[in-house]
FIDODREN-276021 format. One line per field, with one value per residue: x, y, z of N, C-alpha, C, O in turn; residue in one letter. Coordinates in Angstrom, 2 decimals, always signed. Atoms other than C-alpha are relative to their C-alpha. Example, Ala and Ser with C-alpha at 12.3 -4.5 7.8 and 13.67 -1.06 7.14 Angstrom:
BEGIN
n_X	(+0.89; -0.82)
n_Y	(-1.19; -1.19)
n_Z	(+0.00; -0.06)
ca_X	(+12.30; +13.67)
ca_Y	(-4.50; -1.06)
ca_Z	(+7.80; +7.14)
c_X	(+0.90; -0.77)
c_Y	(+1.20; +1.09)
c_Z	(+0.00; +0.73)
o_X	(+1.94; -0.26)
o_Y	(+1.18; +2.20)
o_Z	(+0.66; +0.90)
aa	(A; S)
//
This chain:
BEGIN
n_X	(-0.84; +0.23; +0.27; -1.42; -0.21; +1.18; +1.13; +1.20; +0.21; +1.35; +0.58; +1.26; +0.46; +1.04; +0.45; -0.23; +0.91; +1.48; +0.08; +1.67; +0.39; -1.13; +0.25; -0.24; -1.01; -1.48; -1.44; +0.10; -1.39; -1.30; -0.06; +0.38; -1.46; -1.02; +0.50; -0.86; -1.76; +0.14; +0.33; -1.30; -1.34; +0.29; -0.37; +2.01; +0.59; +1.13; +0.69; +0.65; +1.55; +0.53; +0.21; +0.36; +1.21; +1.07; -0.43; +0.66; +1.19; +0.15; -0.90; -0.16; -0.71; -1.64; +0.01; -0.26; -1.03; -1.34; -0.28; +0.86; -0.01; -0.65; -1.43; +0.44; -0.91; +0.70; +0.33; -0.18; +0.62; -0.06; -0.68; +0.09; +0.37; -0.71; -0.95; +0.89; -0.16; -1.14; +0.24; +0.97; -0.50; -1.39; -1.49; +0.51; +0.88; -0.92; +0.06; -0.21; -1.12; -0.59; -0.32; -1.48; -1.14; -1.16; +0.03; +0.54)
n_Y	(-1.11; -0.84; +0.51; +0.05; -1.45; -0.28; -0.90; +0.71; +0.34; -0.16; +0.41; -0.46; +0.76; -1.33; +0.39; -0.52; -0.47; -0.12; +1.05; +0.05; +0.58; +0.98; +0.84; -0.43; -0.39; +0.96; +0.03; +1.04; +1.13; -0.89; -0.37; +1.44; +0.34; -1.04; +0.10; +0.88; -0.78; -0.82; +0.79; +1.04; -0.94; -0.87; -1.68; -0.69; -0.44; -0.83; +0.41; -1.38; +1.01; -0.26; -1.04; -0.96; +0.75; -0.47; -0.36; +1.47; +0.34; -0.61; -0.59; -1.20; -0.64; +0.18; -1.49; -0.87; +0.32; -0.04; -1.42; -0.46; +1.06; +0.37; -0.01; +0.50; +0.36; -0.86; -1.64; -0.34; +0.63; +1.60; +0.35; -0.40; +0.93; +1.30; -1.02; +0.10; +0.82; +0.82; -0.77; +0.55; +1.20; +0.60; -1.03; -0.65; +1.17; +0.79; +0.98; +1.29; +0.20; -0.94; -0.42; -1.27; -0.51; +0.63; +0.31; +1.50)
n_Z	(-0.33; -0.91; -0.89; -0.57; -0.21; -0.76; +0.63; +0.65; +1.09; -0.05; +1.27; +0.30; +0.91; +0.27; +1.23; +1.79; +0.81; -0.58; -1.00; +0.29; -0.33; -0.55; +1.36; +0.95; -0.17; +0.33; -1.07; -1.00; +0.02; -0.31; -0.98; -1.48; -0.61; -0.35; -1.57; -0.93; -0.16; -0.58; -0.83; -0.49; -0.70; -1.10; +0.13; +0.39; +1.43; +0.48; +1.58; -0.23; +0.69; -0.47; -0.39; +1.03; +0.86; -0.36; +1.57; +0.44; +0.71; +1.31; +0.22; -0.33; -1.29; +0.63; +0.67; -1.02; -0.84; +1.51; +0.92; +1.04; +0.63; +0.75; -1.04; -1.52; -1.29; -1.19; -0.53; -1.33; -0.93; -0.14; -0.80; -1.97; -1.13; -0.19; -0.93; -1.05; -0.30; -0.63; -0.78; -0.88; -0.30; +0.22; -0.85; -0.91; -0.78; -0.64; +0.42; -1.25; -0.66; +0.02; +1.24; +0.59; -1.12; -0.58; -1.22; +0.52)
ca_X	(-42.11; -44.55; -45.49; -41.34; -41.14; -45.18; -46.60; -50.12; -51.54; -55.09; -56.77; -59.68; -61.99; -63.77; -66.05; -65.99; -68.42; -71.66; -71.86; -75.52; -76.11; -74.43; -75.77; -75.08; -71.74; -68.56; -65.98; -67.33; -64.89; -62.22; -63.20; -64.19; -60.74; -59.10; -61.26; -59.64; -56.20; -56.97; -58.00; -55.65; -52.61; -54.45; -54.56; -57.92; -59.60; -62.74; -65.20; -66.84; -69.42; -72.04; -71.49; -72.67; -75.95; -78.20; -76.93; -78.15; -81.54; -81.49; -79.97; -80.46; -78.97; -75.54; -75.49; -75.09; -71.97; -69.70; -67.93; -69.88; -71.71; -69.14; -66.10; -67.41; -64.57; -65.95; -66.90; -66.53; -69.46; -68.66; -65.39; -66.61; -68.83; -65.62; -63.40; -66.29; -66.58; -63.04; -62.63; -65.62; -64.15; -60.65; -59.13; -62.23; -63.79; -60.28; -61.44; -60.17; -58.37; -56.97; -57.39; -54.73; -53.18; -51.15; -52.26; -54.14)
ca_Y	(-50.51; -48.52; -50.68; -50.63; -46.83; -46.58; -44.51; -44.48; -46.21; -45.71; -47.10; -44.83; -46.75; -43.63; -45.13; -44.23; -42.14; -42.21; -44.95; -46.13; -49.10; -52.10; -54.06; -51.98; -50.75; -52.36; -51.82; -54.10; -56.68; -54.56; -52.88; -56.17; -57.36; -54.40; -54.55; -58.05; -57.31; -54.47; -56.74; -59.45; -56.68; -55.23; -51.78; -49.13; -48.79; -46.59; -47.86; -44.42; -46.53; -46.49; -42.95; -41.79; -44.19; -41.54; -40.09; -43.43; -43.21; -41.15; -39.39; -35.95; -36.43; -38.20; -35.18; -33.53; -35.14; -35.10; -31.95; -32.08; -34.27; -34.62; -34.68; -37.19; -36.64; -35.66; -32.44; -30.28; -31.73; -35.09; -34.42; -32.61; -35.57; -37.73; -35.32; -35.12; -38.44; -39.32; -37.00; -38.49; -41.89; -42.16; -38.66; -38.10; -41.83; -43.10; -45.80; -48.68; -49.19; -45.90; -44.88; -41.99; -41.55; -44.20; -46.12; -49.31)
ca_Z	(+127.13; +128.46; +131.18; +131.98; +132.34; +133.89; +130.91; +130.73; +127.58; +126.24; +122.73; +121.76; +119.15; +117.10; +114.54; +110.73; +109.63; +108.73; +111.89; +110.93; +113.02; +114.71; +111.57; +108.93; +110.18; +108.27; +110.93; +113.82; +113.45; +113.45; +116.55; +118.60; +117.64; +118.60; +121.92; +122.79; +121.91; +124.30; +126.79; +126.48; +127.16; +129.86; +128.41; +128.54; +125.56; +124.86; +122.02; +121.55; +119.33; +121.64; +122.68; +119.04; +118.96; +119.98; +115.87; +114.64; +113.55; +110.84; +108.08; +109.28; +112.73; +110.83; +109.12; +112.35; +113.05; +109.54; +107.80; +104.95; +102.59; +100.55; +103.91; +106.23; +108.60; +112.29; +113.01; +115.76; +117.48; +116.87; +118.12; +121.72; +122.27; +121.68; +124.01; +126.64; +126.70; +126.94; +129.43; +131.38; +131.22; +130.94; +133.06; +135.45; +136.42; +136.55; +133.69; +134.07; +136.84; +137.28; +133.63; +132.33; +135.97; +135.79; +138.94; +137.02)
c_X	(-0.75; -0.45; +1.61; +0.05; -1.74; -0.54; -1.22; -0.50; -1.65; -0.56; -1.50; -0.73; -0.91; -0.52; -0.18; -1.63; -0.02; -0.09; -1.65; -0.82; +0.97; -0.44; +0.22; +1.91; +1.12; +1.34; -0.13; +1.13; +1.16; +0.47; +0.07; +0.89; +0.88; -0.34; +0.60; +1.09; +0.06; -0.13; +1.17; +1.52; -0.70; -0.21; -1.47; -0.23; -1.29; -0.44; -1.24; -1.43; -1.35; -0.40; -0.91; -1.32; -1.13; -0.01; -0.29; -0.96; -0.41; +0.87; +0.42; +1.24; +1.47; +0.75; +0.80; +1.39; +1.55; +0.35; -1.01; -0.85; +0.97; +1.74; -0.82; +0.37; -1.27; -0.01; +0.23; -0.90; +0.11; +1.18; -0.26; -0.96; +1.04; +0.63; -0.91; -0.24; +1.45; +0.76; -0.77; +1.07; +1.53; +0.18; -1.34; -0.09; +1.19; -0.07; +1.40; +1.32; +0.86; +0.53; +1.48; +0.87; +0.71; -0.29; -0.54; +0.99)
c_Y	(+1.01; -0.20; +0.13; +1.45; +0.64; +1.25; -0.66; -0.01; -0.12; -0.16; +0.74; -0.36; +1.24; -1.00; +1.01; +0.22; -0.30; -1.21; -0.26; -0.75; -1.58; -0.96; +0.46; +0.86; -1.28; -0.32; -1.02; -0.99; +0.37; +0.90; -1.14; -0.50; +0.82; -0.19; -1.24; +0.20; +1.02; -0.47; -1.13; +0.91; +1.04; +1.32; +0.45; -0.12; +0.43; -0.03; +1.39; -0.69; +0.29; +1.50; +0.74; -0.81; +0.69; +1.14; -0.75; +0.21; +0.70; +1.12; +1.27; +0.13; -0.58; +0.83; +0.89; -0.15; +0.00; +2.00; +0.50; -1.08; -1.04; -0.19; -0.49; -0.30; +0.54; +1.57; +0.31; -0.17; -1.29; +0.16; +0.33; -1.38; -1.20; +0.68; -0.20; -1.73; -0.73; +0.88; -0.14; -1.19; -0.32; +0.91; +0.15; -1.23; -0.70; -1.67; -0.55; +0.01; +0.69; +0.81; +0.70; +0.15; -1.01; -1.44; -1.22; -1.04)
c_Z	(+0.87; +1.59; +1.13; +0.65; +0.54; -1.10; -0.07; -1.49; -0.35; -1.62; -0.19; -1.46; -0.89; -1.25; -0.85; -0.05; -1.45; +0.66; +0.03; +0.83; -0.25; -1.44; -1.60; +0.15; -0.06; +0.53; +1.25; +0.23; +0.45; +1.38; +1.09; +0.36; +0.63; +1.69; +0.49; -0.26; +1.39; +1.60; +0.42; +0.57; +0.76; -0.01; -0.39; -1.27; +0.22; -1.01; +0.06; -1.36; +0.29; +0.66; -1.47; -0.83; +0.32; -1.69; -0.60; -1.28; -1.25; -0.77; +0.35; +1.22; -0.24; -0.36; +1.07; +0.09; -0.90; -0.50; -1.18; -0.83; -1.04; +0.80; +1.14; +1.10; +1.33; +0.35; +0.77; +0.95; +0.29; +0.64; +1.82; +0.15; +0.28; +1.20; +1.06; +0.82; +0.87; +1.23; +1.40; +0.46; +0.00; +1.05; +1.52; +0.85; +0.38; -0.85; -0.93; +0.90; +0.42; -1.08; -0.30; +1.14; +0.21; +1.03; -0.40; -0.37)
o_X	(-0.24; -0.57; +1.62; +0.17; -1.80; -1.18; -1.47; -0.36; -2.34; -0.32; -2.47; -0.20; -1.98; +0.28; -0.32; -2.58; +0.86; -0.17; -2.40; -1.97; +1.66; +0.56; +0.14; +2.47; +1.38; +2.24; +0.90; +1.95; +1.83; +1.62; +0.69; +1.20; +1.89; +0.46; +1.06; +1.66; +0.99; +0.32; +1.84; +2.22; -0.47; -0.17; -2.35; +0.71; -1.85; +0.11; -2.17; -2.57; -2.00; -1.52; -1.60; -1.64; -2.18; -0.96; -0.44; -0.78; -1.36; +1.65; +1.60; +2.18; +2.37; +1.95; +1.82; +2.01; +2.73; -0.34; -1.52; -0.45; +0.86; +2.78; -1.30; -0.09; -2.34; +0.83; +0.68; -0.56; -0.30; +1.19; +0.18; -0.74; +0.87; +0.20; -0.53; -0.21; +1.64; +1.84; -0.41; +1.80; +1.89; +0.57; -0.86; +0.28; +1.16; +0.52; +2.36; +2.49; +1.86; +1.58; +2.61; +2.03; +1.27; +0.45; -0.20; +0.62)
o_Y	(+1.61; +0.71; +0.21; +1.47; +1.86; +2.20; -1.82; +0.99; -0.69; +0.87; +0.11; +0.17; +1.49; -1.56; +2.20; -0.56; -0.54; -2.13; +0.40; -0.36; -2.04; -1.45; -0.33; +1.34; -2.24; -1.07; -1.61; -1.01; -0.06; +1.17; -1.20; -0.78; +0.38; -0.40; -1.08; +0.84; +0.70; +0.17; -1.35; +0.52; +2.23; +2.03; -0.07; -0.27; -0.30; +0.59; +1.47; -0.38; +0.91; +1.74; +1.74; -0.82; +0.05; +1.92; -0.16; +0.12; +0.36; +1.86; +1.59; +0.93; -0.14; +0.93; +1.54; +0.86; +0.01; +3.03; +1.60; -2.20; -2.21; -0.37; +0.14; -1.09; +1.12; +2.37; -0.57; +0.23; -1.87; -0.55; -0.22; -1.90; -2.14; +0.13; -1.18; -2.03; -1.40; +0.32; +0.31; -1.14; -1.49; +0.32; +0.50; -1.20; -1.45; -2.65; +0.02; +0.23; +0.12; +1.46; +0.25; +0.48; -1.10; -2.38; -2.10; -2.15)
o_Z	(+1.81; +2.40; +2.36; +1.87; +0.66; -0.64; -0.40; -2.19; +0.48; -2.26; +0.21; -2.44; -0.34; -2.01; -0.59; +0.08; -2.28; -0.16; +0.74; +0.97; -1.16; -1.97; -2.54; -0.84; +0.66; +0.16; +1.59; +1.15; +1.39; +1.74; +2.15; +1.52; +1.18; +2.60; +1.62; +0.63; +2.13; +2.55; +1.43; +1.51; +0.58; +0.99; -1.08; -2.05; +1.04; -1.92; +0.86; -1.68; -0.54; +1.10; -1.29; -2.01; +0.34; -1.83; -1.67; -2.50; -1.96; -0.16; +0.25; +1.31; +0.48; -0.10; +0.85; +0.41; -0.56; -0.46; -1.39; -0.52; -1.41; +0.17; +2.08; +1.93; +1.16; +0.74; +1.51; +2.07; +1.30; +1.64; +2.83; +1.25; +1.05; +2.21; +1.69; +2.01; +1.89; +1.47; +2.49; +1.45; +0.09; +2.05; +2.60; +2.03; +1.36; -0.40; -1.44; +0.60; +0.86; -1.10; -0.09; +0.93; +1.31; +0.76; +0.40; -0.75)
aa	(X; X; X; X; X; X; X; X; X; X; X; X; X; X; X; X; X; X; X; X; X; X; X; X; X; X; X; X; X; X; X; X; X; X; X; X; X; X; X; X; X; X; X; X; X; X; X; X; X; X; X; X; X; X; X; X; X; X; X; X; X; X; X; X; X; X; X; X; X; X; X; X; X; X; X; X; X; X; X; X; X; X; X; X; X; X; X; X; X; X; X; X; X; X; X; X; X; X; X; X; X; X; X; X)
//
């Protein structure tokens, strides 16, 4: 449908906190499939995964990125590096293919 009427369509992958490491993180699967689905219907997707592996290495800097210890939703820094990011890549670079404007 949205391909009928030219909306743009965009899958942003945010991993589940505390995101510890591609080996210790229980969602993989879930994202990889999501990433070919994503693929096979031609539509962007953004695995913000990699954007939050420089938070990785330890518990302090996870810390950084959750509400609380006890509310490990994202924070307001975890969300500006998701926003910044998607922002970067989807409305500025035009990802993929003419990301958000339509034109891919």
């Amino acid at each position: 449908m949205c391909r009928e009427y030219k909306v743009p369509v965009a899958v942003i992958l945010f991993p589940n906190f505390p995101y510890v490491s591609r080996e210790a993180y229980g969602y993989h699967l879930y994202h990889d499939l999501t990433l070919k689905e994503c693929q096979r219907g031609k539509m962007a997707c953004l695995d913000l995964r990699s954007t939050f592996k420089d938070y990785q290495d330890t518990d302090d800097k996870r810390k950084k990125l959750v509400l609380s210890g006890f509310d490990r939703h994202p924070n307001e820094l975890a969300n500006k590096i998701a926003a910044d990011e998607i922002m970067e890549k989807l409305v500025i670079s035009g990802y993929p293919e003419g990301g958000l404007s339509g034109k891919g």
